[in-house]
Every structure is written in structure tokens, then in C-alpha cells.
DSSP file (Angstrom, degrees, kcal/mol; ACC not computed):
  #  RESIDUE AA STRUCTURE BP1 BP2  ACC     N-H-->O    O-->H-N    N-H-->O    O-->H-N    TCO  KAPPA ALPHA  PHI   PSI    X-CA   Y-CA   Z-CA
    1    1 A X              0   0    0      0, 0.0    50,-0.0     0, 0.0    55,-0.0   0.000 360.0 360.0 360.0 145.8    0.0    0.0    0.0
    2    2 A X        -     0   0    0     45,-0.1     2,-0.7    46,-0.1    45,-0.2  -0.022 360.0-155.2 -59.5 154.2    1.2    3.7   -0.5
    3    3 A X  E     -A   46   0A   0     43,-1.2    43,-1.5     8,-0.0    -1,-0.0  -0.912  14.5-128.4-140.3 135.1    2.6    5.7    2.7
    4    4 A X  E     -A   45   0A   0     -2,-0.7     2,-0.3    41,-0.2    41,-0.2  -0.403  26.7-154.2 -67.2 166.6    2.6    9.4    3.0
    5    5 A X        -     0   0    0     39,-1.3    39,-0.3     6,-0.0     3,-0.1  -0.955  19.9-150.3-142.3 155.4    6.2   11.1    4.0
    6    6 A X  S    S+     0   0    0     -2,-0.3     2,-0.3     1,-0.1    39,-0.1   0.500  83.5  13.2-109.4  -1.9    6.8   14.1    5.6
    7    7 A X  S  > S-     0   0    0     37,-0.1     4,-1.6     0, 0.0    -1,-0.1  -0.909  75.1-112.6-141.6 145.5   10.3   14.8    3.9
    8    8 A X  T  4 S+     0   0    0     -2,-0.3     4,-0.2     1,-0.2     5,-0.1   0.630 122.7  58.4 -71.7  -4.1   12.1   13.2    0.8
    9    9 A X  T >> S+     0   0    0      2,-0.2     3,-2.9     1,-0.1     4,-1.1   0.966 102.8  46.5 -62.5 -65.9   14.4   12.0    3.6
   10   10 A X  T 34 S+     0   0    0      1,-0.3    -2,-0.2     2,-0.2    -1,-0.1   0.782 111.7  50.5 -57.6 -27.2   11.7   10.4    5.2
   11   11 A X  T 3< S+     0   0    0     -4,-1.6    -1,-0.3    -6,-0.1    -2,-0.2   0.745 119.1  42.8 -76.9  -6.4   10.4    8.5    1.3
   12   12 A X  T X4 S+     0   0    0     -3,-2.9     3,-0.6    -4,-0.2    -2,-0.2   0.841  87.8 104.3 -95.5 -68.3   14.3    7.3    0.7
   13   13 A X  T 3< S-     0   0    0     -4,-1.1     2,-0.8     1,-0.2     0, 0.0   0.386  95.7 -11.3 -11.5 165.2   15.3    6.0    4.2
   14   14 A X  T 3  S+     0   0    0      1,-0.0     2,-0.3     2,-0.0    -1,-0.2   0.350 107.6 109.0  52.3  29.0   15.4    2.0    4.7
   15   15 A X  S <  S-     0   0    0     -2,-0.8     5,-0.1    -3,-0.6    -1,-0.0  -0.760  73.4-113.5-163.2 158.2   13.7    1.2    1.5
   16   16 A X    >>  -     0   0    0     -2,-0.3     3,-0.8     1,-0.2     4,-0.6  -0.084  25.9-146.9 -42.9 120.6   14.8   -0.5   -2.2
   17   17 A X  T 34 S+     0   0    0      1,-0.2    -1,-0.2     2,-0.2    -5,-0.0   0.262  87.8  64.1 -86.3  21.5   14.4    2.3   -4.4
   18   18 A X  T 34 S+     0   0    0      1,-0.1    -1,-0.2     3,-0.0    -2,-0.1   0.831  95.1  50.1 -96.1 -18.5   13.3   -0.2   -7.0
   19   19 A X  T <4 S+     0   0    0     -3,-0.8    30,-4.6     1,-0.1    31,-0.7   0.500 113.7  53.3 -96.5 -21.0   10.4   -1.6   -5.8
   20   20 A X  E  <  -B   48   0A   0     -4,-0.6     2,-0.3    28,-0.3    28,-0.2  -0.932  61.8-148.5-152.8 139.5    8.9    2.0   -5.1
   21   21 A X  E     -B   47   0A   0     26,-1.9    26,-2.3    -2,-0.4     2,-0.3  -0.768  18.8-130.4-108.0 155.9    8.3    5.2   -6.8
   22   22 A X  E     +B   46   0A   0     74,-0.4    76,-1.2    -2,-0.3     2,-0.3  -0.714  35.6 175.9 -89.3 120.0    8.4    9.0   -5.1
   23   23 A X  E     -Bc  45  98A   0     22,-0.7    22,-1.2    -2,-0.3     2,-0.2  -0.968  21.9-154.6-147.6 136.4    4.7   11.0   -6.3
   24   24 A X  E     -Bc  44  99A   0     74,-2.5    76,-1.2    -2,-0.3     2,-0.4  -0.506  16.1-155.9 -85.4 153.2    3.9   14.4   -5.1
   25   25 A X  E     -Bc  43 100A   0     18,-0.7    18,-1.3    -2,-0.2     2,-0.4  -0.987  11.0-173.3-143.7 136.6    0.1   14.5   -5.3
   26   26 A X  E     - c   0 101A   0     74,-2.7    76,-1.4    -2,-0.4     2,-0.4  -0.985  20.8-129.8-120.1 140.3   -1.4   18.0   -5.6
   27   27 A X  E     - c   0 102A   0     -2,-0.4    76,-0.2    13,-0.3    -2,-0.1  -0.884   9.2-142.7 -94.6 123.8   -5.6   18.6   -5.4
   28   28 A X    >   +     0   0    0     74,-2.0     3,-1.0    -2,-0.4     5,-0.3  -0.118  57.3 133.3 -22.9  -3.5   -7.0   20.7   -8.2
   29   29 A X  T 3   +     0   0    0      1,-0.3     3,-0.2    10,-0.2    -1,-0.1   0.475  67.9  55.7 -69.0   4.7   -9.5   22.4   -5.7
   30   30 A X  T 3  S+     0   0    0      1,-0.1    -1,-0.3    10,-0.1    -2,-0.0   0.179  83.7  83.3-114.8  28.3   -8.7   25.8   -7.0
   31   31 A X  S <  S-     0   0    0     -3,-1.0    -2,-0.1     0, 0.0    -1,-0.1   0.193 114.3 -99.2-118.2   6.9   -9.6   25.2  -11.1
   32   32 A X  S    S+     0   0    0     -3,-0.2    -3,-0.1    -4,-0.1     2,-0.1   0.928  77.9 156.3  75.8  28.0  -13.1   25.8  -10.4
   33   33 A X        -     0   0    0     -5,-0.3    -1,-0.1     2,-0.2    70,-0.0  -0.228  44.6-139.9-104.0 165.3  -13.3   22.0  -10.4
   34   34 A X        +     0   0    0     -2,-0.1     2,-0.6     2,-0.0    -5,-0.1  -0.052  68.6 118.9-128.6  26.7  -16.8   20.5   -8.0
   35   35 A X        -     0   0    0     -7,-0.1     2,-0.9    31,-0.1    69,-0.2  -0.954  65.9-143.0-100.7 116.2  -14.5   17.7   -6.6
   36   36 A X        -     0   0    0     -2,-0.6     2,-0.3    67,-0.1     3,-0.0  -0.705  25.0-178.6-110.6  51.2  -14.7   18.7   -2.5
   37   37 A X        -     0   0    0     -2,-0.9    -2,-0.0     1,-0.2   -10,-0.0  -0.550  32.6-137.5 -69.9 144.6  -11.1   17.9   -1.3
   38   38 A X  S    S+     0   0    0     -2,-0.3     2,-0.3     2,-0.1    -1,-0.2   0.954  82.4  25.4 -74.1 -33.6  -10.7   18.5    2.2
   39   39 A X        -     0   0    0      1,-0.1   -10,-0.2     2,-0.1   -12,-0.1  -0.818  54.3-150.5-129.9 164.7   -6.9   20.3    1.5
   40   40 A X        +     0   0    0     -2,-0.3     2,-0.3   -12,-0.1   -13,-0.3   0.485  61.0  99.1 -95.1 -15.3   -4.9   22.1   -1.2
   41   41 A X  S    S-     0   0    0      1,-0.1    -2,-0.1   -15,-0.1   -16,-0.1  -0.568  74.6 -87.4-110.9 171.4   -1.7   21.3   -0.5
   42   42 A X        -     0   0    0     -2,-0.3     2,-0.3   -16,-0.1   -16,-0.2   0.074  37.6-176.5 -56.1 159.4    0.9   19.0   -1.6
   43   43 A X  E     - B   0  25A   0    -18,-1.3   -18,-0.7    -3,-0.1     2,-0.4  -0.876  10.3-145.3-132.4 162.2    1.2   15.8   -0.3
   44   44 A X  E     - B   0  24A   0    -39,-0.3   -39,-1.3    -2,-0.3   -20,-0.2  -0.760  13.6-169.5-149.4 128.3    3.8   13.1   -0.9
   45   45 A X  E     -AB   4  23A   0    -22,-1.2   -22,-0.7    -2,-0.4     2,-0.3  -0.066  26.5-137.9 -84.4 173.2    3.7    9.6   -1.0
   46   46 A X  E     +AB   3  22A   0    -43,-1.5   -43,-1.2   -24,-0.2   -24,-0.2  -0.650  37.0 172.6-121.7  87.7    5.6    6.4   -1.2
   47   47 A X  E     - B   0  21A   0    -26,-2.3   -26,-1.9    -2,-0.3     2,-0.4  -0.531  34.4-105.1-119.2-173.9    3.9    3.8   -3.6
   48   48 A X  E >   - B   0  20A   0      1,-0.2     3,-1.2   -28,-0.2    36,-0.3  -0.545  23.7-129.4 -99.0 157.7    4.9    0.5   -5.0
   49   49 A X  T 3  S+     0   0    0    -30,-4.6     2,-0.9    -2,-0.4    36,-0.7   0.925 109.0  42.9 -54.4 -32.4    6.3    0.1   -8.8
   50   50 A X  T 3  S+     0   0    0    -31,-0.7    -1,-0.3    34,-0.1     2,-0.3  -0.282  83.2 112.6-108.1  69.7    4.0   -2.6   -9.7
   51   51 A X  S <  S-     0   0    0     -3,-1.2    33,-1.0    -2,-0.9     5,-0.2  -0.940  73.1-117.4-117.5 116.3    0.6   -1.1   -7.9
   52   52 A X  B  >  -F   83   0B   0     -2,-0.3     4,-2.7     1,-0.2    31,-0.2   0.184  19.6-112.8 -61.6 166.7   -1.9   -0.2  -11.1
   53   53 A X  H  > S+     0   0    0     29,-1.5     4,-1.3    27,-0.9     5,-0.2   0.890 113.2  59.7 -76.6 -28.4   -2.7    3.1  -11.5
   54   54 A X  H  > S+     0   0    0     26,-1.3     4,-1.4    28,-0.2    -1,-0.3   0.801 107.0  53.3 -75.1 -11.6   -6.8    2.4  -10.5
   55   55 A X  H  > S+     0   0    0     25,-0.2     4,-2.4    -3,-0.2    -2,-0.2   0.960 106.9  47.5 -80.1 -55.3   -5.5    1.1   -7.1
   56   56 A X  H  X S+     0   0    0     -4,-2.7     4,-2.1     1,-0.2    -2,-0.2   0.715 111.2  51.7 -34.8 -34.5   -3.5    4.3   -6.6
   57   57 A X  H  X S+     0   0    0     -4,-1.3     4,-2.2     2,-0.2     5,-0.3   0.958 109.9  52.7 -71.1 -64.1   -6.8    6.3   -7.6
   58   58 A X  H >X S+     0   0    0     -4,-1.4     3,-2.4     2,-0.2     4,-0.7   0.898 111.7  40.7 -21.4 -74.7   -8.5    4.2   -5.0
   59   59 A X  H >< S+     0   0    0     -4,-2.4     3,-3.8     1,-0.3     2,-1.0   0.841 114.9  54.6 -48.0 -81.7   -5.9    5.1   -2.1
   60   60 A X  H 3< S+     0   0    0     -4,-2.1    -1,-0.3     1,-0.4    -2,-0.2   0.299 114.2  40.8 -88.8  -0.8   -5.9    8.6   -3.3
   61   61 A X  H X< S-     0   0    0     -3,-2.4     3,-0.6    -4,-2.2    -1,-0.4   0.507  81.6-171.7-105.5 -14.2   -9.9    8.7   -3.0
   62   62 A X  T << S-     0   0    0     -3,-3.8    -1,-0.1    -4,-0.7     0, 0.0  -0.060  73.0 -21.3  20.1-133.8  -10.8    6.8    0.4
   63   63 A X  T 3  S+     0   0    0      2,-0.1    -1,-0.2     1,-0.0    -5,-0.0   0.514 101.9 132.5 -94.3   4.3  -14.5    6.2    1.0
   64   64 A X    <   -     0   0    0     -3,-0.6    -3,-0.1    -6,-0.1    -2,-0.1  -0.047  39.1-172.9 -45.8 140.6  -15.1    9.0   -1.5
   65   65 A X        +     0   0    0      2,-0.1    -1,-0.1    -4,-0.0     2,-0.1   0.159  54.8 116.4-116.5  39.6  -17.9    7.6   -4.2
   66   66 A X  S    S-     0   0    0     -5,-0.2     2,-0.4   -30,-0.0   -31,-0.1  -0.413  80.7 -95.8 -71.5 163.3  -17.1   11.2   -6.2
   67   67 A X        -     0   0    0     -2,-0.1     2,-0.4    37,-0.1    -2,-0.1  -0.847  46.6-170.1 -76.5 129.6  -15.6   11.1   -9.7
   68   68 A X        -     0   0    0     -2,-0.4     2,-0.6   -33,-0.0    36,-0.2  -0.991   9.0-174.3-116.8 108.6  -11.7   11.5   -9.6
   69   69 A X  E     -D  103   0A   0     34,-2.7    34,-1.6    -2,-0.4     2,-0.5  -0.923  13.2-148.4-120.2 156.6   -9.5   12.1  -12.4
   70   70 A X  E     -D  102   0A   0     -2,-0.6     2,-0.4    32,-0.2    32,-0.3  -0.788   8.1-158.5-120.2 141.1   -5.9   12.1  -12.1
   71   71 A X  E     -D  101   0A   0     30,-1.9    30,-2.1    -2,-0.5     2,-0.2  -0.912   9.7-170.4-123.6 123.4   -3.7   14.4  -14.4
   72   72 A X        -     0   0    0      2,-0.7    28,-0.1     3,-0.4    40,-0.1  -0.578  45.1 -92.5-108.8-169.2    0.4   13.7  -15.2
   73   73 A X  S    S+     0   0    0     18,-0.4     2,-0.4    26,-0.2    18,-0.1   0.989 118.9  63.3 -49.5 -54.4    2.9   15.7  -16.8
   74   74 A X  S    S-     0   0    0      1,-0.2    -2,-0.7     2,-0.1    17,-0.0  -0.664  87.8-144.4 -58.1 128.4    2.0   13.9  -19.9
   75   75 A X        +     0   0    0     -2,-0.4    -3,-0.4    -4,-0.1    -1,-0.2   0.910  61.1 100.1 -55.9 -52.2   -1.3   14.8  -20.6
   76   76 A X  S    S-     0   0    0      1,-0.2     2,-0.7    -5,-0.1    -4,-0.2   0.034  80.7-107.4 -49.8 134.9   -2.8   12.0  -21.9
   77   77 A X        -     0   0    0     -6,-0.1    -1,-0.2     1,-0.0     3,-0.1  -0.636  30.5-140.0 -62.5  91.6   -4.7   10.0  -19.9
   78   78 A X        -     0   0    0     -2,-0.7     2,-0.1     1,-0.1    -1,-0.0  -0.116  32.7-105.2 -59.3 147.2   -3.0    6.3  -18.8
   79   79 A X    >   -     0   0    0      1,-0.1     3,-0.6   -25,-0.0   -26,-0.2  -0.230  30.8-112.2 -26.9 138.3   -5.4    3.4  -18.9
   80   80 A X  T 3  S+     0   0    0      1,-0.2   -26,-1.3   -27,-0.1   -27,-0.9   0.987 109.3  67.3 -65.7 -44.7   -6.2    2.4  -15.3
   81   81 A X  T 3  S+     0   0    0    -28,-0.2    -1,-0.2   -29,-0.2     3,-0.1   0.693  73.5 110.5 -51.5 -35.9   -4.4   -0.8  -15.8
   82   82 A X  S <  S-     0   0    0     -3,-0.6   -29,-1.5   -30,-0.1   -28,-0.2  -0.377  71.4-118.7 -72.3 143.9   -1.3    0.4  -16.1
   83   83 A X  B >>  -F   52   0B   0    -31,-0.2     4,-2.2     1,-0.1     3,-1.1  -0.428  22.9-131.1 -88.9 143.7    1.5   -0.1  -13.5
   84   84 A X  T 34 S+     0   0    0    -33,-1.0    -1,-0.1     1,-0.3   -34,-0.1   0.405 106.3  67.2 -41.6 -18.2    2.7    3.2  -12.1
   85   85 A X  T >4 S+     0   0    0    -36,-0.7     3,-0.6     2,-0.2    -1,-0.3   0.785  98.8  51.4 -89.1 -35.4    6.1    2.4  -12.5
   86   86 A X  T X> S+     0   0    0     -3,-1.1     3,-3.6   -37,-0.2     4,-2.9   0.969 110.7  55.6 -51.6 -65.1    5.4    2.6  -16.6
   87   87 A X  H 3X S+     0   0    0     -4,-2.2     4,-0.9     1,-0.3    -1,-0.2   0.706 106.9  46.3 -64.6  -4.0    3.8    6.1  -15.6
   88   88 A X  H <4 S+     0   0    0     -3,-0.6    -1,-0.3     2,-0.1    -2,-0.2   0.426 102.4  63.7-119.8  10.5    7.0    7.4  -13.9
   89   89 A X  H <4 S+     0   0    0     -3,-3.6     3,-0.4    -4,-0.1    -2,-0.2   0.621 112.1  33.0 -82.3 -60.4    8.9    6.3  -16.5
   90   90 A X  H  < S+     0   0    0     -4,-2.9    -2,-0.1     1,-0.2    -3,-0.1   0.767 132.0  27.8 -60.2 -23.3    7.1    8.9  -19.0
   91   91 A X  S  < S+     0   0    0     -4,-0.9     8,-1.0   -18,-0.1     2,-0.5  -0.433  72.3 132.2-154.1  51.4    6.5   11.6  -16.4
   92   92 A X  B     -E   98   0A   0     -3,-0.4     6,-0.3     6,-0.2    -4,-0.1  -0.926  50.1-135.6-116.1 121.5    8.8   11.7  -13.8
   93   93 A X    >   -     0   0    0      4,-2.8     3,-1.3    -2,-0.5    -2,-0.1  -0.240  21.9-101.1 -96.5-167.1   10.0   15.1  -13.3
   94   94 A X  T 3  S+     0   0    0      1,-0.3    -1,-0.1     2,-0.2    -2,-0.0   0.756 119.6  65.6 -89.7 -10.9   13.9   16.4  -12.7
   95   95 A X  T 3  S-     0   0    0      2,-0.1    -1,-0.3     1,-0.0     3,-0.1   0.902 122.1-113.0 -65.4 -39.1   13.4   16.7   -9.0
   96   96 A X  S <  S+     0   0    0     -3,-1.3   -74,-0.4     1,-0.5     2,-0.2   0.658  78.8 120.0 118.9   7.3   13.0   12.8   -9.2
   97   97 A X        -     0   0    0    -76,-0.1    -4,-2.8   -74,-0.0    -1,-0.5  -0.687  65.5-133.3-112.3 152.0    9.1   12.9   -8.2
   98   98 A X  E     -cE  23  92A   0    -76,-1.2   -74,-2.5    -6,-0.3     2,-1.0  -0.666  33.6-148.5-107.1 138.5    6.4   11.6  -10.4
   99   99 A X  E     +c   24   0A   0     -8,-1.0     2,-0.4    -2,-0.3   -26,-0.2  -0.855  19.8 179.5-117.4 142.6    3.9   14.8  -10.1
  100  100 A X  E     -c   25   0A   0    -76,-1.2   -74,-2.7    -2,-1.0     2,-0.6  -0.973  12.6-158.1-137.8 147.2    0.1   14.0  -10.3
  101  101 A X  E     -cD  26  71A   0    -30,-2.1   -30,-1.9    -2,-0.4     2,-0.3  -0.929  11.8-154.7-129.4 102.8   -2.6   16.4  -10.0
  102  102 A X  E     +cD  27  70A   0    -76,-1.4   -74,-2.0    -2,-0.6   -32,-0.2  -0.620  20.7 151.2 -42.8 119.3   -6.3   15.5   -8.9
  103  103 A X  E     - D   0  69A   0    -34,-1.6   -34,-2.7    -2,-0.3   -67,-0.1  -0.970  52.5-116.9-158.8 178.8   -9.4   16.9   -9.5
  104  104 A X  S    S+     0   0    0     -2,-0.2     2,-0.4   -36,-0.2    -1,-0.1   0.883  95.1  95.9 -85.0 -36.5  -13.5   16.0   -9.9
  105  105 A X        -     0   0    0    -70,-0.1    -1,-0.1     1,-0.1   -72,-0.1  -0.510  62.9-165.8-107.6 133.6  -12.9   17.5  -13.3
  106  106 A X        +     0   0    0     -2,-0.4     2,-0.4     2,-0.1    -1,-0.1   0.488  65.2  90.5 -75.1  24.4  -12.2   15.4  -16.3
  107  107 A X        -     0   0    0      1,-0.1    -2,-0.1     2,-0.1     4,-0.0  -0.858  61.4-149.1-114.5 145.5  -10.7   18.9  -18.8
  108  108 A X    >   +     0   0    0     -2,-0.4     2,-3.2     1,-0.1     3,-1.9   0.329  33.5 163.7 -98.3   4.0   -7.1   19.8  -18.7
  109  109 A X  T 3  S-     0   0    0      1,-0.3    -1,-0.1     2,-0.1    -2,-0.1   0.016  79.2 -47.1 -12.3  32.7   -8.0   23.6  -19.3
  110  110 A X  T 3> S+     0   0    0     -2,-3.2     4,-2.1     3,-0.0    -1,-0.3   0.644  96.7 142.6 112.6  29.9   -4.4   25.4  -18.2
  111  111 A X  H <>  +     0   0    0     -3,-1.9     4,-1.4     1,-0.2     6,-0.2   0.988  62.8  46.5 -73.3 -50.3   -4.4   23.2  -15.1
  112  112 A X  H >>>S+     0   0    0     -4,-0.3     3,-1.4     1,-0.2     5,-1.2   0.988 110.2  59.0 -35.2 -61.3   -0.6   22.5  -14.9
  113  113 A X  H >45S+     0   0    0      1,-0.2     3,-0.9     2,-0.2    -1,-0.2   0.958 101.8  47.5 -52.6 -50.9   -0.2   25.8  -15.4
  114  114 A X  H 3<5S+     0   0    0     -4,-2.1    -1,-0.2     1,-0.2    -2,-0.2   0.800 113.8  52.3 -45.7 -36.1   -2.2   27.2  -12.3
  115  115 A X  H <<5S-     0   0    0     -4,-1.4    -1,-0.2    -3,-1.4    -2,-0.2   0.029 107.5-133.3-110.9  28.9   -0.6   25.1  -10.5
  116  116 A X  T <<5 +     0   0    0     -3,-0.9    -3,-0.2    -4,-0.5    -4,-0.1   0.655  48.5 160.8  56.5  38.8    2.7   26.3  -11.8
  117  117 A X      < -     0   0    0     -5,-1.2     2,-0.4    -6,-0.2    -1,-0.1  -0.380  51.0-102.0 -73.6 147.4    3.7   22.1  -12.3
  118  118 A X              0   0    0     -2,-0.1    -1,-0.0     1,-0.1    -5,-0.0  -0.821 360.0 360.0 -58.3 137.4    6.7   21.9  -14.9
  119  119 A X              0   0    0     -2,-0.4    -1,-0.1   -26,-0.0    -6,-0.0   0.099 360.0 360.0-104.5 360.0    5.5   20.9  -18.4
């Protein structure tokens, strides 16, 4: 399962950095979006390489039953099937974090940019 960290110390320490990839996860709640996340700021996780990208959505939704779509550097939208480790291969930015951006709304309408994401 994914595990938040409170520092990039804290996502390297004591574990294989093959088995598991570094994603910053930022909520969209400021795009005029109707997806009702409780906070706005970044978060960052620890998740594993082979976990598909609809379980991630899952974690990243708890008991929500809301629509969630999840947005990477690359625009284009992955398949849910696909492992996360594929997706941080395409869109892993130079800091070394995969960045993924949330929101209830499924249009890519200048969102990176708003939230001032490298392209």
C-alpha cells in the first residue's frame, strides 16, 4: 500500500528504491473544479512500482464515491491498468518525483499551469 512522508528524507530511508516510486500529489480544488477535497496542498507519497494506477486512484480517494481524475505531466490520460512504474517512466519530473494532480474534473483547461507544475 502507498505511505505518505513528511520529507524526501523520510520517502528514501530504509527502502529499495526499485520496488517503489516518489509522487507528489497535488488537489485541483482551486480550477473551479466541483471535486470537494478537504486540502490544497501537496502531499507526498511512497507507492509501490507494480501497484496499477486504479488502485492508486482508490488510495488517493478513500471512501469517497465522487468522480476523480488524475492528471500527469504527460497529458494524456493512462489506462487504469497500467503499472505506475510505466507512468513514472514517462512523467517523472527532474526533481525525481512523479507529479500527479487530482481533481472532480475530467478537462485539462491550463491546469498544470495554475498550478505552476513543470511541463
Amino acid at each position: 500500500m502507498a505511505e505518505e512522508c513528511s520529507s524526501r528524507n523520510d520517502c528514501s530511508q530504509g527502502i529499495d528504491q526499485w520496488s517503489f516510486k516518489q509522487v507528489r500529489v497535488e488537489n485541483a480544488v482551486g480550477t473551479g473544479s466541483e471535486f470537494d477535497g478537504t486540502d490544497s496542498d501537496e502531499k507526498k507519497f511512497l507507492i509501490p512500482s507494480d501497484m496499477l494506477l486504479r488502485k492508486f486512484v482508490q488510495f488517493l480517494r478513500g471512501y469517497s464515491r465522487k468522480p476523480m481524475f488524475v492528471f500527469f505531466k504527460n497529458t494524456t490520460q493512462p489506462p487504469t491498468g497500467v503499472l505506475m512504474s510505466a507512468i513514472d517512466e514517462e512523467n517523472k519530473d527532474s526533481d525525481g518525483y512523479l507529479h500527479v494532480i487530482y481533481s472532480g474534473n475530467d478537462h485539462l483547461s491550463g491546469l498544470f499551469e495554475e498550478l505552476k507544475l513543470s511541463s
